[in-house]
C-alpha positions in Angstrom: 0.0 0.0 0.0 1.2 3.2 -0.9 1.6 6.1 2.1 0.4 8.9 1.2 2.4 12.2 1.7 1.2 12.9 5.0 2.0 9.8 6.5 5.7 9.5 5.2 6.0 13.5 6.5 4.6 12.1 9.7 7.2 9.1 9.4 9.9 11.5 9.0 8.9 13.5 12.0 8.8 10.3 14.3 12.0 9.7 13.5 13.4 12.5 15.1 12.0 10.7 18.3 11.4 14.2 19.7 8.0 14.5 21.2 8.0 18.1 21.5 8.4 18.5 17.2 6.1 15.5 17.1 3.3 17.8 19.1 4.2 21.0 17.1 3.7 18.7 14.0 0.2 17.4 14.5 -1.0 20.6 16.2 0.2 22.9 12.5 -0.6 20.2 10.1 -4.2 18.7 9.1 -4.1 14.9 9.6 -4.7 13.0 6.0 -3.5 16.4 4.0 -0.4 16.9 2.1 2.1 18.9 3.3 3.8 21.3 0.6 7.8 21.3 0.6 7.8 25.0 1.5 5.7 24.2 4.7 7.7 21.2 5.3 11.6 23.2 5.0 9.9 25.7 6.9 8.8 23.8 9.9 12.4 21.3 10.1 14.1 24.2 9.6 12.9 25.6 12.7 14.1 23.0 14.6 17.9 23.2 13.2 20.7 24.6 14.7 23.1 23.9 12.2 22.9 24.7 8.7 24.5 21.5 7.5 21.2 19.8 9.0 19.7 21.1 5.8 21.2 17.7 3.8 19.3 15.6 6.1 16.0 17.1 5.5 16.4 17.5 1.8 16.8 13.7 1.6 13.9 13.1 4.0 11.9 15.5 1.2 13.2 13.1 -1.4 12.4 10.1 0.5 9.3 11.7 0.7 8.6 12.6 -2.7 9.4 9.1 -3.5 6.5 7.7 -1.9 8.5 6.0 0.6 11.6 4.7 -1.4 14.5 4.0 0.8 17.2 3.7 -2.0 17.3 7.8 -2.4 19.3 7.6 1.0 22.1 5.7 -0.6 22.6 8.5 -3.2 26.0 10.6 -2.7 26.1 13.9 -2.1 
């Protein structure tokens, strides 16, 4: 079954195993509903502290994108 883009956003966000951007997520975002890329930058973004973060949530984004297809993280650079 394929996720759809909410779920593999809401994947991605458990991962973090941070309950406090886990709340933040399901308080801003509408359960079942897609979730743009702007919105989705803009909310891991927030939660960053180092600019070289910004690899790691690009490649979630593709993983995303991909409908859940794990091979985009074995990609280089």
């Amino acid at each position: 079954m394929i996720k759809s883009n909410y779920d593999l956003v809401l994947e991605v966000i458990k991962s973090y195993e941070m309950e406090d951007v886990l709340s933040d997520f399901k308080d801003r975002f509408v359960e079942g509903e897609n979730v743009s890329e702007s919105d989705y930058f803009g909310f891991c973004c927030g939660y960053i502290d180092d600019i070289s973060e910004e690899y790691y949530i690009r490649m979630n984004w593709k993983y995303i994108e991909s409908g859940g297809d794990e091979s985009v993280f074995d990609e280089v650079g």
